[in-house]
Biotite code that builds the C-alpha atoms (Angstrom):
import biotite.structure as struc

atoms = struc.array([
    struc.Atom([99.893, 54.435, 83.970], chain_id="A", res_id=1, res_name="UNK", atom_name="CA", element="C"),
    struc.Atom([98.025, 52.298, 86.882], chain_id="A", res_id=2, res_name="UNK", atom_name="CA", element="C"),
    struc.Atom([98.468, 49.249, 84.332], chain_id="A", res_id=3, res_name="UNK", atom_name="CA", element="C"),
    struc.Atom([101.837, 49.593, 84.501], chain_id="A", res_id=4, res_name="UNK", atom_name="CA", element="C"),
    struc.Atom([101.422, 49.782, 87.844], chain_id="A", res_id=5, res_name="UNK", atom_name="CA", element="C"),
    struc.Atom([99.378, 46.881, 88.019], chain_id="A", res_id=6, res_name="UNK", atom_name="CA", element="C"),
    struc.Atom([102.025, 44.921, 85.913], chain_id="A", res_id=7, res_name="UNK", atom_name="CA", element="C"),
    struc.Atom([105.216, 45.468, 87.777], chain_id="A", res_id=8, res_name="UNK", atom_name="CA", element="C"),
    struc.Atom([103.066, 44.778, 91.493], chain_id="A", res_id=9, res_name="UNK", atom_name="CA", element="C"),
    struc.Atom([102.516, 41.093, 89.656], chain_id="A", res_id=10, res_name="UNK", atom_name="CA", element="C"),
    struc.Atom([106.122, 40.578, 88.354], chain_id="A", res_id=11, res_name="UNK", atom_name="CA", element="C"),
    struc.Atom([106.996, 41.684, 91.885], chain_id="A", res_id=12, res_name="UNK", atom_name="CA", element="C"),
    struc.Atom([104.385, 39.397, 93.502], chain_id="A", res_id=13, res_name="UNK", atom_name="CA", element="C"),
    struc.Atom([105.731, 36.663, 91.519], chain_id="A", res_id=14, res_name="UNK", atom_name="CA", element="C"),
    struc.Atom([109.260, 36.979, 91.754], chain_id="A", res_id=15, res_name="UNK", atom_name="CA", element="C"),
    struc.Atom([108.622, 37.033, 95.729], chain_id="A", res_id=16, res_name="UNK", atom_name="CA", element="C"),
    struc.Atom([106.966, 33.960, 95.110], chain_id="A", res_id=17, res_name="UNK", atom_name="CA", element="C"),
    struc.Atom([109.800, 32.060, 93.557], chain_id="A", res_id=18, res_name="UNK", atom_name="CA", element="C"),
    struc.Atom([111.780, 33.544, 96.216], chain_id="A", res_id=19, res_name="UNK", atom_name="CA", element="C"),
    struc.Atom([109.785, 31.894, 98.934], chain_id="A", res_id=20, res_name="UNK", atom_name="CA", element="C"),
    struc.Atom([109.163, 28.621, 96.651], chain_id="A", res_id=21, res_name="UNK", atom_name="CA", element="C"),
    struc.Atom([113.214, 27.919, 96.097], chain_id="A", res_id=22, res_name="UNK", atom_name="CA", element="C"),
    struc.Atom([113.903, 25.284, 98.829], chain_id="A", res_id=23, res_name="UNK", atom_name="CA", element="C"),
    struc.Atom([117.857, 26.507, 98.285], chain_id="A", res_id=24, res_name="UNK", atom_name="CA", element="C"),
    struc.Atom([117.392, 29.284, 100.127], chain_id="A", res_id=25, res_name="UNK", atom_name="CA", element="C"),
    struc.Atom([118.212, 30.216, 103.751], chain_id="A", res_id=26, res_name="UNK", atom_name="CA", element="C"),
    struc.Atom([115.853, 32.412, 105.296], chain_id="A", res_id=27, res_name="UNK", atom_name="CA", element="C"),
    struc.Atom([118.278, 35.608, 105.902], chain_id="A", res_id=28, res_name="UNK", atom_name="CA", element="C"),
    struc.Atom([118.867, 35.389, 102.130], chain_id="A", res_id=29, res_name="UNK", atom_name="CA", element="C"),
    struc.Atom([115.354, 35.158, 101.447], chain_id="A", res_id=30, res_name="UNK", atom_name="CA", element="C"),
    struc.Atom([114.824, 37.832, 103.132], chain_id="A", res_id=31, res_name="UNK", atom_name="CA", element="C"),
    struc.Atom([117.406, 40.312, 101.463], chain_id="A", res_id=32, res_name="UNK", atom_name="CA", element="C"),
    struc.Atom([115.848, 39.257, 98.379], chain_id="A", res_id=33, res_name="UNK", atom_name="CA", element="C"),
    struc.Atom([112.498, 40.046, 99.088], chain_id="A", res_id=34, res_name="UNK", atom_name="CA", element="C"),
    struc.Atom([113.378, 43.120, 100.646], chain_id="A", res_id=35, res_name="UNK", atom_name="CA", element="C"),
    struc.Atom([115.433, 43.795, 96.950], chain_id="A", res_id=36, res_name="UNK", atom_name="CA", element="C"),
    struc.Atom([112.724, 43.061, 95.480], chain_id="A", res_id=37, res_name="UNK", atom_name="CA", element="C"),
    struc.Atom([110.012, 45.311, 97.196], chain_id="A", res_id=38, res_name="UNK", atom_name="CA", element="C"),
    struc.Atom([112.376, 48.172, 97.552], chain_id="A", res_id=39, res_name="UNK", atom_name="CA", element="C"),
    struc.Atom([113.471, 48.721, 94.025], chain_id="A", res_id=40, res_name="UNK", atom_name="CA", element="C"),
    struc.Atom([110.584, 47.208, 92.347], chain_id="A", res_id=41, res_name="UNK", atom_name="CA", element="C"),
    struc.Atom([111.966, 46.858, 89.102], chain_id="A", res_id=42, res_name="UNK", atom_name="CA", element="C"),
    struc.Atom([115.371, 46.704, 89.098], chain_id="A", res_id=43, res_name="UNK", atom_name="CA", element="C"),
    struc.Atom([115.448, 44.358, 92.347], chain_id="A", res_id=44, res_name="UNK", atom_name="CA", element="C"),
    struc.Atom([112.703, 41.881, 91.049], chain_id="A", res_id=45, res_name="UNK", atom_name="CA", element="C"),
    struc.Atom([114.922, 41.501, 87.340], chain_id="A", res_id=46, res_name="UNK", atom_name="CA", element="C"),
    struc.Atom([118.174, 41.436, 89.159], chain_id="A", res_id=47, res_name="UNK", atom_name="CA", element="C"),
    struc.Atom([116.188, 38.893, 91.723], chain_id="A", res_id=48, res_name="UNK", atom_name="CA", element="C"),
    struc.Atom([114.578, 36.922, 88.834], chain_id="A", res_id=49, res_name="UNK", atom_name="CA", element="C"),
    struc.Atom([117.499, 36.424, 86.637], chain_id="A", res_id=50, res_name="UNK", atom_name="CA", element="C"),
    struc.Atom([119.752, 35.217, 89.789], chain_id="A", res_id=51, res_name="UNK", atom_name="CA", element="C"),
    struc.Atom([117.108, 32.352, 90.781], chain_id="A", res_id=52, res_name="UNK", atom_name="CA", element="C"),
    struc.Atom([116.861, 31.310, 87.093], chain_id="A", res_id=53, res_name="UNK", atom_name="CA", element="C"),
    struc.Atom([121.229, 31.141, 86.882], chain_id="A", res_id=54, res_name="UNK", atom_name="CA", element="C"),
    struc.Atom([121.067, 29.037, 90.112], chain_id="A", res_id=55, res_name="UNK", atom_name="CA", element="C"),
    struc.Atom([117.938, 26.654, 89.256], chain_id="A", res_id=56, res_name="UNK", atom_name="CA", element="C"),
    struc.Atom([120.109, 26.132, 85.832], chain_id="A", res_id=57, res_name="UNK", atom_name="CA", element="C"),
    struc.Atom([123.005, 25.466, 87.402], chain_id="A", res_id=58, res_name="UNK", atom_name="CA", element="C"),
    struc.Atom([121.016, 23.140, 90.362], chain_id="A", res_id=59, res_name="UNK", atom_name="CA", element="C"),
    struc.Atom([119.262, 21.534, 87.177], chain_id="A", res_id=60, res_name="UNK", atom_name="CA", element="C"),
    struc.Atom([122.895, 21.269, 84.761], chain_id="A", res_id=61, res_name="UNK", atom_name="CA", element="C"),
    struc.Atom([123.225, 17.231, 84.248], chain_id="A", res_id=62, res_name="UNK", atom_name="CA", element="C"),
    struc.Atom([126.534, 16.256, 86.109], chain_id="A", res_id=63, res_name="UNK", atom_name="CA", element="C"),
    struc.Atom([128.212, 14.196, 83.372], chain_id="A", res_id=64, res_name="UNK", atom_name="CA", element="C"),
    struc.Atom([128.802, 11.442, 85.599], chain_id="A", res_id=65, res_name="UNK", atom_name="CA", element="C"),
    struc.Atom([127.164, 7.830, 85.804], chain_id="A", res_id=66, res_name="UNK", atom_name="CA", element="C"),
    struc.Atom([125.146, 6.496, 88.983], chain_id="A", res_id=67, res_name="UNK", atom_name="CA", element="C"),
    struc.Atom([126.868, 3.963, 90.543], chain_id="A", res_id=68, res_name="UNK", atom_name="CA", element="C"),
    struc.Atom([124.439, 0.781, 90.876], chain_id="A", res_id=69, res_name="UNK", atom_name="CA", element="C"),
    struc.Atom([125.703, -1.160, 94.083], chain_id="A", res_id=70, res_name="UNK", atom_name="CA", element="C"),
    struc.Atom([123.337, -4.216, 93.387], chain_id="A", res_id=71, res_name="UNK", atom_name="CA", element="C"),
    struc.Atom([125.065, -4.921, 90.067], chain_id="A", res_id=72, res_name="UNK", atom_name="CA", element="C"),
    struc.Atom([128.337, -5.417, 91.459], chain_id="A", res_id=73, res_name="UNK", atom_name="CA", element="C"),
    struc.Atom([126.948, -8.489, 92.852], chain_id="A", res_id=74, res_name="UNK", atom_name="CA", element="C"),
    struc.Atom([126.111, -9.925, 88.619], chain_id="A", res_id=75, res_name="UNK", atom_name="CA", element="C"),
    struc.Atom([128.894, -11.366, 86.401], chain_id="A", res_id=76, res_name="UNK", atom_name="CA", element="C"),
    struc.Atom([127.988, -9.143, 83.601], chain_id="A", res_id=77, res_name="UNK", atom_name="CA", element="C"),
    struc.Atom([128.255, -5.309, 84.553], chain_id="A", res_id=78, res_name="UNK", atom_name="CA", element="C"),
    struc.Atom([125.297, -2.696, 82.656], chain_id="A", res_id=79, res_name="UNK", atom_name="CA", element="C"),
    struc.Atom([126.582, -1.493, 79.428], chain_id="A", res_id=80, res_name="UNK", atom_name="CA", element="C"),
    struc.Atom([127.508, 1.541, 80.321], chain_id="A", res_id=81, res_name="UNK", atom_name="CA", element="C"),
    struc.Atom([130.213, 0.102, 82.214], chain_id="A", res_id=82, res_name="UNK", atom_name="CA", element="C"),
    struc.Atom([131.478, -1.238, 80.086], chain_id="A", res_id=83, res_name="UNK", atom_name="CA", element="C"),
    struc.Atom([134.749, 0.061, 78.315], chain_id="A", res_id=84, res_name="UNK", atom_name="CA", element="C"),
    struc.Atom([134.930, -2.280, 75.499], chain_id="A", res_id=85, res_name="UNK", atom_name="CA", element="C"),
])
């Protein structure tokens, strides 16, 4: 029993600690998490976990779009993935 114990007071320290970690965050928000997360140990600190992982996915999710280069505007010959031969 006090391992369990033991376990869930880590998976709660470290979900607090991607909670203060996540630059995304505004610091009322950080606080209801942490307060989630401390007040229903284990429910709060999954429910926590799993909505930091959705957003750093979604922060992390490649756009589809191409950089625009301003300094090769200035060549004759554009990069090939300009191209649309």
């Amino acid at each position: 029993m006090l391992i369990l114990v033991f376990i869930l007071i880590c998976y709660d320290a470290y979900v607090s600690w991607r909670v203060v970690t996540d630059d995304g965050l505004a610091r009322g928000r950080m606080a209801a998490q942490l307060g989630f997360v401390w007040l229903m140990p284990l429910a709060g600190a999954i429910l926590v976990h799993w909505i930091l992982a959705a957003q750093s996915r979604q922060r992390d999710a490649p756009s589809g779009k191409y950089a625009v280069y301003e300094d090769y505007k200035d060549h004759e010959t554009s990069p090939k993935i300009f191209d649309d031969h």
